[in-house]
C-alpha positions in Angstrom: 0.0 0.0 0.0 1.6 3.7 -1.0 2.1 6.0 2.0 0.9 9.4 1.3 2.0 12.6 2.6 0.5 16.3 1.7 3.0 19.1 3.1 3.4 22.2 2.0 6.9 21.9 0.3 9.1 19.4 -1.5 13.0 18.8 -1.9 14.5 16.8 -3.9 18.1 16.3 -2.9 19.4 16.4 0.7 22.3 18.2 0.2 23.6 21.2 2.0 21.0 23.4 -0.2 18.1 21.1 0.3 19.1 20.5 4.1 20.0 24.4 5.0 16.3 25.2 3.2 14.2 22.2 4.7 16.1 24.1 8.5 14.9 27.5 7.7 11.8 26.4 6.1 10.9 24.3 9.4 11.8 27.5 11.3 9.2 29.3 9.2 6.8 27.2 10.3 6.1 25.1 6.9 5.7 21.4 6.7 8.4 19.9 4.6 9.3 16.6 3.5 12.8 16.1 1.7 13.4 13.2 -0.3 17.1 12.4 -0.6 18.2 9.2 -3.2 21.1 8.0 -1.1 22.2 9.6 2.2 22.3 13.2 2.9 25.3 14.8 2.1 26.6 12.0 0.5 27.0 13.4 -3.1 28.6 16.5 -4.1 28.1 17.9 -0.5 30.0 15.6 1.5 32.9 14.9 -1.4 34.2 18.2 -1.8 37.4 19.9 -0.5 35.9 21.5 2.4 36.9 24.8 1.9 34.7 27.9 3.1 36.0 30.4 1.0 34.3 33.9 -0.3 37.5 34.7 -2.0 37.8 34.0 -5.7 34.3 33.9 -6.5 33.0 36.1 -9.5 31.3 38.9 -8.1 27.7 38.2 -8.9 28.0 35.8 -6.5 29.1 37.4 -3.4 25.8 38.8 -2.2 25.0 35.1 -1.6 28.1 34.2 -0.4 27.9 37.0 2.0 24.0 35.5 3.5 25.9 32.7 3.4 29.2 33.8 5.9 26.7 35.0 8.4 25.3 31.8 8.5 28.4 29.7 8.8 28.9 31.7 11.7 25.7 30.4 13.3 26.5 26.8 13.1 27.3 26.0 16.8 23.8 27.6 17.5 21.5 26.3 14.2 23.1 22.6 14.0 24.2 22.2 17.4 27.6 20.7 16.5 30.3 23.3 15.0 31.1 20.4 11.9 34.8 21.1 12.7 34.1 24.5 10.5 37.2 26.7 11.7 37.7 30.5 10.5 41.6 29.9 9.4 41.3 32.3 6.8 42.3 31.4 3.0 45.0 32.3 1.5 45.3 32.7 -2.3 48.9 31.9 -4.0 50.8 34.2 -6.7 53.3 32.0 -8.5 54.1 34.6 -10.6 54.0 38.6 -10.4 51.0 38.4 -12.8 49.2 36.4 -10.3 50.0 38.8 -7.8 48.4 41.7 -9.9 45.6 39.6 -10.6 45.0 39.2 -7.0 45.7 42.9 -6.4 42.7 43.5 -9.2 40.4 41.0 -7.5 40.6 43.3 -4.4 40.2 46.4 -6.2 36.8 44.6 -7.5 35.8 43.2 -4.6 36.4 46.5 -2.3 32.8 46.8 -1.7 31.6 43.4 -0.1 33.7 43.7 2.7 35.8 40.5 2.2 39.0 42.4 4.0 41.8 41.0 1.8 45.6 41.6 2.3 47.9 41.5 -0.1 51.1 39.6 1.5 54.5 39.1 -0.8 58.3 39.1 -0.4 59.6 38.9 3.1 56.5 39.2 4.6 54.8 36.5 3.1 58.2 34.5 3.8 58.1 35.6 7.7 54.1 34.4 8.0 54.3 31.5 6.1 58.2 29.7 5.7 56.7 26.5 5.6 55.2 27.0 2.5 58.4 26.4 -0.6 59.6 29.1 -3.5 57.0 27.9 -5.5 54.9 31.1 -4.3 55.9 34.8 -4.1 52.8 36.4 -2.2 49.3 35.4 -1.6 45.6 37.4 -0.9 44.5 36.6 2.2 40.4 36.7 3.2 41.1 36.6 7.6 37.9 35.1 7.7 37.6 32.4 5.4 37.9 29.4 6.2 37.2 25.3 6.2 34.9 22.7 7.6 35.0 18.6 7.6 31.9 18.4 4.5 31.1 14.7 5.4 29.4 16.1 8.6 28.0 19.5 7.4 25.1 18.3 5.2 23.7 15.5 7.5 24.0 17.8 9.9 21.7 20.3 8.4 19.1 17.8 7.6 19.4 16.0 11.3 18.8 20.0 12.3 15.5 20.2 10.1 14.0 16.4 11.0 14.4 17.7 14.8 12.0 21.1 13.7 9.3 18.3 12.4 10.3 17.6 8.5 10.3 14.4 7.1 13.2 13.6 5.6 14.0 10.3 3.6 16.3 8.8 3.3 17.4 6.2 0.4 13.9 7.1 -1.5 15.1 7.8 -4.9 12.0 10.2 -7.0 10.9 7.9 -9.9 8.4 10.5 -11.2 7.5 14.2 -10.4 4.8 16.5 -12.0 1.6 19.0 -11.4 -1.7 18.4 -10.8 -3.3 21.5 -10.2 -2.1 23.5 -7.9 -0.1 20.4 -6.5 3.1 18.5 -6.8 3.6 14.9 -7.3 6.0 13.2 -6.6 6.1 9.4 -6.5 8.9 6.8 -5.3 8.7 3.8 -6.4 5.2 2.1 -5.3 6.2 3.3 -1.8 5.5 6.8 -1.5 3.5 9.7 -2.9 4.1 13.5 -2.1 1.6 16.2 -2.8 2.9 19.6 -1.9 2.4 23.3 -2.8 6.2 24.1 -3.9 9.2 22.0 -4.7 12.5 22.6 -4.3 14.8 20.9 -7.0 18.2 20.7 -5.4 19.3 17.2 -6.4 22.5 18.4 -7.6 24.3 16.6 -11.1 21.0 14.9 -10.9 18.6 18.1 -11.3 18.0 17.9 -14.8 15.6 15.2 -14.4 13.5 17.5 -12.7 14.0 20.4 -14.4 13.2 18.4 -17.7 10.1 17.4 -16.2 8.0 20.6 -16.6 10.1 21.3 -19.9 13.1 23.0 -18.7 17.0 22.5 -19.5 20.5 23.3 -19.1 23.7 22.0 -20.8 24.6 20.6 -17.3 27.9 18.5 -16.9 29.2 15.7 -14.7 32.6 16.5 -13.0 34.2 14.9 -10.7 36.8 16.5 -8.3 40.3 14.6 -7.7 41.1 14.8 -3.6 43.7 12.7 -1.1 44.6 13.1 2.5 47.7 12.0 4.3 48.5 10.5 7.2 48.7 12.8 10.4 52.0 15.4 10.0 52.9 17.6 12.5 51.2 20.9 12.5 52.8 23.5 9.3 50.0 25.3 7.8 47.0 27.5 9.9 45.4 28.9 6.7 43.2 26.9 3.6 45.1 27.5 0.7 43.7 27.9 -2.7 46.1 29.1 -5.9 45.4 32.2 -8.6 44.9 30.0 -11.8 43.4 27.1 -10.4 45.5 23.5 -9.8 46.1 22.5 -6.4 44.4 23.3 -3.0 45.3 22.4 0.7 44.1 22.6 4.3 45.1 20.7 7.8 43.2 19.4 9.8 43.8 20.1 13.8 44.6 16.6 13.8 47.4 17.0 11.7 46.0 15.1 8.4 46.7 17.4 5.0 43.8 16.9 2.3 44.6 18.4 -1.1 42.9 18.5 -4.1 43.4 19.3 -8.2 43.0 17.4 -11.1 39.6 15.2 -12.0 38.3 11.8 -11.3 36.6 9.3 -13.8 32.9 8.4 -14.5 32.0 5.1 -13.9 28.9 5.4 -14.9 26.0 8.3 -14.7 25.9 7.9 -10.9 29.4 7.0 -10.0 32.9 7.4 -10.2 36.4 7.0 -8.6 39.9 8.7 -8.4 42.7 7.9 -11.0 46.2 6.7 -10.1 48.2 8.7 -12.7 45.6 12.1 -11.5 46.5 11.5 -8.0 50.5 10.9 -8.2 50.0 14.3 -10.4 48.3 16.2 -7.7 50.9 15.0 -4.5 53.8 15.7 -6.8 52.4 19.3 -7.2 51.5 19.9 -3.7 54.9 19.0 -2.7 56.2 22.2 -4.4 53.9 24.0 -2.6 54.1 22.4 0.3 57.5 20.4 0.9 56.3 18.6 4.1 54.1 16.4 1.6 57.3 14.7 -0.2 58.0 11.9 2.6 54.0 11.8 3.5 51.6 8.5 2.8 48.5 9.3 1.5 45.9 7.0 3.4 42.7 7.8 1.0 41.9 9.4 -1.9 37.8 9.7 -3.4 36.1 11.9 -5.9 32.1 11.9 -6.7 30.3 13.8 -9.2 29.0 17.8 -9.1 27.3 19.5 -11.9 29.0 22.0 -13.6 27.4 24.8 -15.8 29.2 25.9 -18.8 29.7 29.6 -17.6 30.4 28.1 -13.7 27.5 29.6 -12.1 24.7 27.9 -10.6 21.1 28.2 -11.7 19.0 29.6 -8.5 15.4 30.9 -8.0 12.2 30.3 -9.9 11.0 28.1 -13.0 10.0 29.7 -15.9 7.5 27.2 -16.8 6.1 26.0 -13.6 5.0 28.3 -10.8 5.6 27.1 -7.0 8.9 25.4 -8.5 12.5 26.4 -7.6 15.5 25.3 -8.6 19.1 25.7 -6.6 21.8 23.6 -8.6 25.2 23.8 -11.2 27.1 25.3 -8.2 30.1 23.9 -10.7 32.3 22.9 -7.8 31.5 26.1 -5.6 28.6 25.3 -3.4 29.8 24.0 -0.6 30.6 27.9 0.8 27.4 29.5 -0.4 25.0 26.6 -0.3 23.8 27.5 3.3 22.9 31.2 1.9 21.4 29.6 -1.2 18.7 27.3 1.3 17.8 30.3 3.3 17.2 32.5 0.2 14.8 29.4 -1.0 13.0 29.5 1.8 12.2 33.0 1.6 11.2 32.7 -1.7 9.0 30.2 -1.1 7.4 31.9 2.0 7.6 35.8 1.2 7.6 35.2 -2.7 10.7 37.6 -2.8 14.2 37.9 -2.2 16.8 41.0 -1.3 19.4 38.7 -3.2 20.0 39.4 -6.8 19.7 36.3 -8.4 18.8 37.4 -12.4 22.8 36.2 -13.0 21.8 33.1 -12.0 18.6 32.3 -14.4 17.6 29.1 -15.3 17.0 30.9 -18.9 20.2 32.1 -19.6 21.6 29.7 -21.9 20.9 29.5 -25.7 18.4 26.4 -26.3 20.0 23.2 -26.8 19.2 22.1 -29.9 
C-alpha cells in the first residue's frame, strides 16, 4: 500500500541546499518533507574539499556568499555541532607577479563586499608563512575564510530540520515528479507519494531530471573533483590555501591530516565514479612544491564523486519559468559547498515571502541558448 503525505513543500536532494532550506523552512513554520536518493550529504556535499571560502568567486556571486558567511557563523547555535568549520582564513597563491596583480585587481573589484583582503609578498609573506616552498611569491589573504569537515555538514543540516518536524527520507530515490493543479507529485517507487504546494529541486548533477520534467533544461555536466589526505603530519600550515589560476588546494586538519585537491576523477557510470592513479601521483607531486612537508608523506585515501558543472560556472537559483511554485538551486560547478547555506535560506524566503533581497537574475535558469 503507497504511504501518502500532503506538506506544504518538497525537496529533492538532501544536500547542503536542500538541508539548509528544509532548516529555515521548518523554522518558518512550513511542513516539509525532503526526499534524498542515497544519504544526505553523501554526493557533491560531503565529497568536496571542504573549503569555506568567499574569495575568488566572481562577483555576482558574493551577495549570496555573504547571506551565506553570516550563516556559517551560526552553526554551533542552528546545528548544534560546530562540523569542525574553523575561520583559518584562505589564503590565495601568486606563482608569478602576474598572479599577484591579478589578485591585487580581484581586491580592487571586490572592495565593496567587505571580504578584508591583504595583499602579503616578499619577506613578509616569507616571515608568516616559511613553511610554505619558492614555488609562491605572495598570496591574498580573506582573515575570515575558512574550512569545515563536508562529510558532517550536510547531514547535519538535515538532522537540524527532521528535529523542527520535517520528514526527511532517506534512500527514496524520486521515480516521477509532475503537477496536478495546484499540487506536486511526486512518487517513489510504489512506496511513497508526495503532494505539496512548492518543490524545491536541489538534487545536484541529478537536477536535470527534474527540471526536464516541466520542460526546462541546461547544458549541465558531470565532473568529478580529484582529492587525497595524508597520514597525520605535524602541525605547518593554519590557513586553507587555494592558488590564482586554479590547480592544487590544501588545508590541515587540527589533527594533523593534509587533504589536497586538483585534477579530475573518472565516471564510472552516470551515478558514479572513482579517483585515477596517474591524477592522483599528479596532484601529490604538485603539492609538494607548494608544500614540501608532503614529499616523505603517505597518502591514506583518496575519493572523488560527481557535481554538476554549468558551462559559464555559475549555478542556476530561483524560480521556473514554466512551472510556478517550482525552484530550482543547482550547477554550483564545484563552488557550493561555501554558499549553499545562503542559497537554502534565500529558498525559503522565496518560497514563504515570494521575494528575495538577493539578486539572483545572473543566475537564471534561462540564460543559456536552447540546446538544440
Amino acid at each position: 500500500m503507497r504511504e501518502r503525505i500532503d506538506c506544504d513543500v518538497a525537496i529533492v536532494g538532501g544536500g547542503i541546499v536542500g538541508g539548509s532550506a528544509a532548516l529555515f523552512l521548518r523554522q518558518a513554520g512550513l511542513s516539509v518533507t525532503l526526499l534524498e536518493r542515497d544519504w544526505c550529504g553523501a554526493k557533491a556535499s560531503g565529497v568536496n574539499f571542504g573549503g569555506v571560502r568567499r574569495q575568488g568567486r566572481p562577483l555576482e556571486q558574493l551577495p549570496l556568499s555573504q547571506r551565506a558567511h553570516a550563516i556559517w557563523g551560526r552553526l554551533p547555535e542552528l546545528l548544534g555541532t560546530d562540523v569542525e568549520y574553523i575561520r583559518s582564513g584562505h589564503l590565495k597563491l601568486a606563482r608569478s607577479d602576474a598572479d599577484l596583480d591579478s589578485l591585487v585587481a580581484y581586491r580592487e573589484r571586490t572592495g565593496g563586499f567587505g571580504l578584508g583582503l591583504e595583499i602579503i609578498a616578499g619577506e613578509e609573506f616569507r616571515q608568516r608563512w616559511p613553511a610554505l616552498g619558492d614555488r609562491a611569491v605572495g598570496g591574498s589573504l580573506c582573515p575570515e575564510d575558512g574550512h569545515a569537515n563536508p562529510r558532517l555538514v550536510s547531514p547535519a543540516f538535515a538532522r537540524a530540520a527532521a528535529a523542527l518536524g520535517a520528514d526527511v527520507r532517506e534512500q527514496t530515490p524520486v521515480d516521477r515528479v509532475e503537477k496536478d493543479g495546484d499540487r506536486f507529485v511526486l512518487l517513489a517507487g510504489d512506496a511513497l507519494e508526495v503532494r505539496a504546494r512548492f518543490l524545491l529541486n536541489t538534487a545536484g548533477a541529478w537536477s536535470l531530471r527534474v527540471a526536464e520534467a516541466f520542460g526546462e533544461t541546461v547544458p549541465l555536466e558531470s565532473l568529478h573533483p580529484n582529492m587525497a589526505v595524508t597520514e597525520p603530519l605535524p602541525r605547518f600550515l593554519d590557513v586553507n590555501i587555494g592558488v590564482e589560476g586554479g590547480g592544487v588546494y590544501g588545508r590541515q586538519v587540527p589533527r594533523g591530516n593534509m587533504v589536497v585537491g586538483g585534477g579530475r576523477g573518472f565516471a564510472l557510470d552516470a551515478d558514479r565514479a572513482r579517483p585515477q592513479r596517474h591524477a592522483v601521483m599528479t596532484l601529490m607531486q604538485d603539492a609538494a612544491e607548494l608544500f614540501p612537508q608532503l614529499r616523505h608523506a603517505h597518502v591514506i585515501r583518496c575519493w572523488t564523486g560527481v557535481e554538476g558543472y554549468t558551462p559559464d560556472r555559475n549555478p542556476v537559483i530561483g524560480p521556473s519559468r514554466t512551472t510556478p511554485g517550482l525552484f530550482h538551486a543547482f550547477g554550483f560547478s564545484g563552488a557550493g559547498f561555501q554558499i549553499g547555506p545562503g542559497v537554502g535560506q534565500t529558498l525559503a524566503e522565496l518560497v514563504t515571502t515570494g521575494t528575495t533581497a538577493m539578486p539572483l537574475e545572473p543566475f537564471r535558469i534561462d540564460r543559456f541558448p536552447p540546446i538544440a
